[in-house]
Backbone as JSON Lines, residues from 0, in Angstrom:
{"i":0,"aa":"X","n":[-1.54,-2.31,-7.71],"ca":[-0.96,-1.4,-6.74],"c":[-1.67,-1.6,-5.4]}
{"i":1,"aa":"X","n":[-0.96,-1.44,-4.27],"ca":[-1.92,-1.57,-2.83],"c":[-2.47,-0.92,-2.36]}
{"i":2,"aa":"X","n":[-3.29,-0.15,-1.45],"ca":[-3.95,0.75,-0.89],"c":[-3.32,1.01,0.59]}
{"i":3,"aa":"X","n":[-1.79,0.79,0.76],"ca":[-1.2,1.06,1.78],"c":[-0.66,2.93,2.29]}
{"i":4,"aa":"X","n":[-0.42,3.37,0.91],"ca":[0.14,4.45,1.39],"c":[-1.4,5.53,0.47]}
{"i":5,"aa":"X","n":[-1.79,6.72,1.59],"ca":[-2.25,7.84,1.38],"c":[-2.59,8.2,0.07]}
{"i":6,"aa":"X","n":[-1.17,8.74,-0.27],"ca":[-1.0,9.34,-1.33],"c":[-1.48,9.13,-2.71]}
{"i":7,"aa":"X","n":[-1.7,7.91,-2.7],"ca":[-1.95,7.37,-3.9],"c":[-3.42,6.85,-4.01]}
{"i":8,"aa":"X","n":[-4.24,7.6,-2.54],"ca":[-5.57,7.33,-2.72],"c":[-5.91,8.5,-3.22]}
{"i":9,"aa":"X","n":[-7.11,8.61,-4.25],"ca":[-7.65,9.9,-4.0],"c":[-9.35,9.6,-4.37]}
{"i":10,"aa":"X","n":[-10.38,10.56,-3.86],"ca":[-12.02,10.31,-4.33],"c":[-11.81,9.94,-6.06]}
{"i":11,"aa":"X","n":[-12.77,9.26,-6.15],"ca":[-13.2,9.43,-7.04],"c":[-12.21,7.75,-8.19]}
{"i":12,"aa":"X","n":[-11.23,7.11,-7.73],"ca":[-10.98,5.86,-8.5],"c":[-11.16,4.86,-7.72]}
{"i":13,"aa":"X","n":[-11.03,4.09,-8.34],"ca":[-11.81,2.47,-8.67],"c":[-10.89,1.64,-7.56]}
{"i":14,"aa":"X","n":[-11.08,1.26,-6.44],"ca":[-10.5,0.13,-5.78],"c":[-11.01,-1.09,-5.15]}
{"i":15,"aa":"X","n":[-10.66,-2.1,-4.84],"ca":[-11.18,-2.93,-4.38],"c":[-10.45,-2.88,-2.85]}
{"i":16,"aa":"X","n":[-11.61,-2.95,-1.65],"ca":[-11.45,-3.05,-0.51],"c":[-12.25,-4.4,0.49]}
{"i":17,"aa":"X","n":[-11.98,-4.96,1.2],"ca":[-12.37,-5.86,2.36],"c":[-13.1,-4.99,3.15]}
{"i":18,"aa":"X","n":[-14.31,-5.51,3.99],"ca":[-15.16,-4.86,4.83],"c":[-14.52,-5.77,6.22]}
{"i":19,"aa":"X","n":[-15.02,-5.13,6.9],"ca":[-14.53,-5.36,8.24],"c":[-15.03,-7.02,8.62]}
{"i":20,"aa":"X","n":[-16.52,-6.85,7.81],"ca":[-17.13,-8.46,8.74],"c":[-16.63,-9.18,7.65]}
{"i":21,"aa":"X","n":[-15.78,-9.05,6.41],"ca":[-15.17,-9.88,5.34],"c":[-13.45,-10.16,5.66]}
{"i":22,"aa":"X","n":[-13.28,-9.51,6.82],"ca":[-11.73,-9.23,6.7],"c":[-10.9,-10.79,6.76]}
{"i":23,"aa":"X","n":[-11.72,-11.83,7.78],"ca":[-11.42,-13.59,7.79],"c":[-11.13,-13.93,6.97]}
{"i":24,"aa":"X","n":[-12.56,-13.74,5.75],"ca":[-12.15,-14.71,4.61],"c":[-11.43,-13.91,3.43]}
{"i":25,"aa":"X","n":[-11.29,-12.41,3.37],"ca":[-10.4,-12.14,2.71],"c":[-11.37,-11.47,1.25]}
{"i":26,"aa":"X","n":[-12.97,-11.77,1.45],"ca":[-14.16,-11.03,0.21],"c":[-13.64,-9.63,0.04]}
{"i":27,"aa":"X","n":[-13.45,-9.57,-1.32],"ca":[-13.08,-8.01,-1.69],"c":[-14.47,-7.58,-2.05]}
{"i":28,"aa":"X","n":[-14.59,-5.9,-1.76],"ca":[-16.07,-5.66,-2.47],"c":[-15.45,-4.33,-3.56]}
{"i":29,"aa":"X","n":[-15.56,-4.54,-4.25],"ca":[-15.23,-3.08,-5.73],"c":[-16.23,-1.85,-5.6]}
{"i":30,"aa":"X","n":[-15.34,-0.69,-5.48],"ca":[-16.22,0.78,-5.8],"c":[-15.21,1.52,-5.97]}
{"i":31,"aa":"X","n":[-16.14,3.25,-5.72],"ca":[-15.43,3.96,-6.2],"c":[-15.17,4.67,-4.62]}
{"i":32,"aa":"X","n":[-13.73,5.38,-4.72],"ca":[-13.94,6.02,-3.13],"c":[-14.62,7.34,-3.56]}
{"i":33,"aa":"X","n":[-15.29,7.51,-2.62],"ca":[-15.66,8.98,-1.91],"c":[-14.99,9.61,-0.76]}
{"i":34,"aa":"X","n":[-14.71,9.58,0.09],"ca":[-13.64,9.38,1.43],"c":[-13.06,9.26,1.66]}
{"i":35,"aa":"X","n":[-11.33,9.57,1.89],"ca":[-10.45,8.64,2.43],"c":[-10.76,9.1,4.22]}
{"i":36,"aa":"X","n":[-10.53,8.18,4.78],"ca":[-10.9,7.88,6.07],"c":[-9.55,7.72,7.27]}
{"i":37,"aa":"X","n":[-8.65,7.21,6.37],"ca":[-7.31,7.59,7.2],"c":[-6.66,8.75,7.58]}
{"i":38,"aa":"X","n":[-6.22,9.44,8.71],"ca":[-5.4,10.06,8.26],"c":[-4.0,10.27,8.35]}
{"i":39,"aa":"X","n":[-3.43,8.74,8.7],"ca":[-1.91,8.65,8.53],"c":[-1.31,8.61,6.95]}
{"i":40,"aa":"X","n":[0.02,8.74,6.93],"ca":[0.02,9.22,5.9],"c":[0.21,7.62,4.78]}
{"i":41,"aa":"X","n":[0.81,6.22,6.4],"ca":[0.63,5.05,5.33],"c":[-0.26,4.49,6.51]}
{"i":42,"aa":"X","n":[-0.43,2.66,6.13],"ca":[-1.17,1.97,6.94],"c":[-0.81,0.41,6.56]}
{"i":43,"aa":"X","n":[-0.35,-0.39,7.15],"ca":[0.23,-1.81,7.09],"c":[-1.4,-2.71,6.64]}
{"i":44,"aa":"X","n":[-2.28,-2.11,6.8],"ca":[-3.69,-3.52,6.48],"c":[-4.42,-2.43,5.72]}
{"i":45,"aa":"X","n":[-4.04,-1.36,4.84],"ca":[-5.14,-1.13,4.07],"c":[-5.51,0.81,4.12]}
{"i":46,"aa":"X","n":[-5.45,1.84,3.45],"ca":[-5.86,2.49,4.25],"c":[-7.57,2.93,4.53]}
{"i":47,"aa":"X","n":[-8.44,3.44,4.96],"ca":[-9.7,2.89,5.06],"c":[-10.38,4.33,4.41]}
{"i":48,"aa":"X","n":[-11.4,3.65,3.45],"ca":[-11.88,4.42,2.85],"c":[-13.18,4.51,2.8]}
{"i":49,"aa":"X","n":[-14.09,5.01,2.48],"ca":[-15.8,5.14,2.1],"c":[-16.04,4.92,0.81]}
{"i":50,"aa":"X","n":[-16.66,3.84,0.04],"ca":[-16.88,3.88,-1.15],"c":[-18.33,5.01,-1.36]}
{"i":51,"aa":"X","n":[-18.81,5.03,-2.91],"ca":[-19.95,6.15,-3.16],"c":[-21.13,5.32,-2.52]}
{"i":52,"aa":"X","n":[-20.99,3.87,-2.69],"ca":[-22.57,3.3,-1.88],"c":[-22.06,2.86,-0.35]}
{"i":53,"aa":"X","n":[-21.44,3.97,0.36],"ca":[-21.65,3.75,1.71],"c":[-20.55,2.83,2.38]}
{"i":54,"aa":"X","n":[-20.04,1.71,1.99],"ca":[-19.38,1.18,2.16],"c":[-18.0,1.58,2.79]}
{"i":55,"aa":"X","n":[-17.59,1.03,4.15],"ca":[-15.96,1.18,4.87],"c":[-15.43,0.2,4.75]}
{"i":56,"aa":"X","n":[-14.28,-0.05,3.91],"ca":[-13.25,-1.07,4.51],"c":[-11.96,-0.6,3.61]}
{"i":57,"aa":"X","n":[-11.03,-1.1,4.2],"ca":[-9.62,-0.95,3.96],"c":[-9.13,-1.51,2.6]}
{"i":58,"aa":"X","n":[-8.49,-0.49,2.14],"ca":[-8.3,-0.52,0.3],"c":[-7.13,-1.9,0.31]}
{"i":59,"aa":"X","n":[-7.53,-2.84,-0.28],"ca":[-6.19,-3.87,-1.03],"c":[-6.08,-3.75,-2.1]}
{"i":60,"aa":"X","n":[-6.53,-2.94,-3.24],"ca":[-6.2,-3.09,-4.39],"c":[-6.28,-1.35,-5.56]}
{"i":61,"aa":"X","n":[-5.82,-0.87,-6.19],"ca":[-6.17,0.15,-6.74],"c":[-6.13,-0.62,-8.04]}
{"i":62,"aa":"X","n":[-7.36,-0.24,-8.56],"ca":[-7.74,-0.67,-10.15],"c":[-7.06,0.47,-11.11]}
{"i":63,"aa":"X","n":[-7.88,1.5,-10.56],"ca":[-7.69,2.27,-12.08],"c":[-7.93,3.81,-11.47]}
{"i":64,"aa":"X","n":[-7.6,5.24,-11.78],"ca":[-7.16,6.66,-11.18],"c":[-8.25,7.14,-12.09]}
């Protein structure tokens, strides 16, 4: 599933997101969110989240709720 629309983020599951200085080559880094950081309700590159170790970058992937 993608991390394009809101709704389907919420704290607390498992996604894999790109960091900003990874966004070139495309490095996913895996956590859990704490944050959602957007607040439109979609986003065409990701919507941007805070993982629990600190981490910002824009969700490409939802693992698991």
């Amino acid at each position: 599933m993608n991390g394009q629309n809101r709704s389907t983020i919420q704290p607390g599951i498992e996604v894999n997101i790109v960091l900003k200085q990874n966004q070139r080559s495309g490095k996913l880094t895996r956590g859990i969110v704490k944050d959602v950081l957007t607040n439109s309700s979609n986003h065409p590159h990701g919507i941007k989240v805070r993982l629990e170790d600190g981490s910002v970058g824009r969700v490409k992937e939802i693992i698991k709720g």
